[in-house]
C-alpha positions as CSV (number, residue, x, y, z in Angstrom):
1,X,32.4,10.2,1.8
2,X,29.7,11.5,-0.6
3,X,28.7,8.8,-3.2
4,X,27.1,9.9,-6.6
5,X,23.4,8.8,-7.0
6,X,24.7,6.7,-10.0
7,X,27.1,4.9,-7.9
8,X,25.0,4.5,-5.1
9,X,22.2,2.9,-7.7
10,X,24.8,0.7,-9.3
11,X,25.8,-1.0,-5.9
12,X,21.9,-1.2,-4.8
13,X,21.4,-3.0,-7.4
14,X,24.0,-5.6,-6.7
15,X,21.9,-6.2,-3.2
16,X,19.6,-9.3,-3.3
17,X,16.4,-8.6,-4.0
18,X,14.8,-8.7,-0.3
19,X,17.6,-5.9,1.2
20,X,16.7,-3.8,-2.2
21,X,12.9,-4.1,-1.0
22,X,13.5,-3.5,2.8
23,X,15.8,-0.9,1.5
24,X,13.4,1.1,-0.4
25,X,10.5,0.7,2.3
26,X,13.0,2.4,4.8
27,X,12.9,4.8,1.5
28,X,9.6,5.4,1.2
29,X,9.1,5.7,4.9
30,X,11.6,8.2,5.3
31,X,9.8,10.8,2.6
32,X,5.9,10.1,4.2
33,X,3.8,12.8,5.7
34,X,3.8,12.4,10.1
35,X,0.4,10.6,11.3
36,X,-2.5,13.1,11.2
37,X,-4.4,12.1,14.4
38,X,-7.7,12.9,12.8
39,X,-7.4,11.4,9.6
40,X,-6.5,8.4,11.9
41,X,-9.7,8.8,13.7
42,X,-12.0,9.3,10.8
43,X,-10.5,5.8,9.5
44,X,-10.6,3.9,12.5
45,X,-14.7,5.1,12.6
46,X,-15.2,4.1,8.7
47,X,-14.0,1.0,9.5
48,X,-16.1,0.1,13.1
49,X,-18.8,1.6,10.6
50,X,-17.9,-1.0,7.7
51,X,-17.9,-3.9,9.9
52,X,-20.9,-3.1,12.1
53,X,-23.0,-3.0,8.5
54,X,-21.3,-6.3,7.5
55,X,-21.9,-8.3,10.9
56,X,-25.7,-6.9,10.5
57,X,-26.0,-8.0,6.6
58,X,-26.0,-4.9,5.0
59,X,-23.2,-4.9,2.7
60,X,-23.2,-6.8,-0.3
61,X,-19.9,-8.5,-0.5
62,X,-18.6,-9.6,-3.9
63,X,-16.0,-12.2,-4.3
64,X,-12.2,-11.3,-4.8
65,X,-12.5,-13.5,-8.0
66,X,-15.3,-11.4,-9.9
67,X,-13.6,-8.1,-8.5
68,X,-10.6,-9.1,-10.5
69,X,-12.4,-9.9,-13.9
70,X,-14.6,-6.7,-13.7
71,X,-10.5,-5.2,-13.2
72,X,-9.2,-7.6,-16.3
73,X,-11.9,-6.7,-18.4
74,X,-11.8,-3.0,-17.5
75,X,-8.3,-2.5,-18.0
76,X,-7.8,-4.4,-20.8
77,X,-9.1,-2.9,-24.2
C-alpha cells in the first residue's frame, strides 16, 4: 500500500527522536553519490600530508575555543 508523503511525515513524526535521526541518515544515505576511488585517494594523501606537517611543527594549530569566537563574531552582526 502506497502512503501519501503527508501521511508518511505525520507518522515519522510520532517516532522518538533517535529512530527519526537513524531514519533520516538511512535517508540521506540512500540519495549520496557512489565512492569515487580518486577523490578517496586524493583525501587519504591530504590528510598523511596534514599530519606529516603537524608531527614536524609546521602547522600552526589554533584552539577550538578561538575558532569558535572568530565564528560568533563573524556570524553575528
Amino acid at each position: 500500500m502506497a502512503m501519501s508523503l503527508k501521511k508518511v511525515s505525520e507518522e515519522i513524526l510520532h517516532l522518538p527522536e533517535d529512530q527519526r535521526l537513524t531514519l533520516a541518515h538511512k535517508i540521506l544515505s540512500s540519495v549520496e553519490p557512489a565512492p569515487d576511488s580518486k577523490i578517496e585517494e586524493a583525501w587519504d594523501s591530504e590528510i598523511r600530508h596534514r599530519i606529516r606537517r603537524y608531527d614536524q611543527g609546521k602547522t600552526k594549530t589554533i584552539p577550538a575555543s578561538k575558532v569558535f569566537e572568530e565564528l560568533d563574531k563573524r556570524f553575528s552582526g
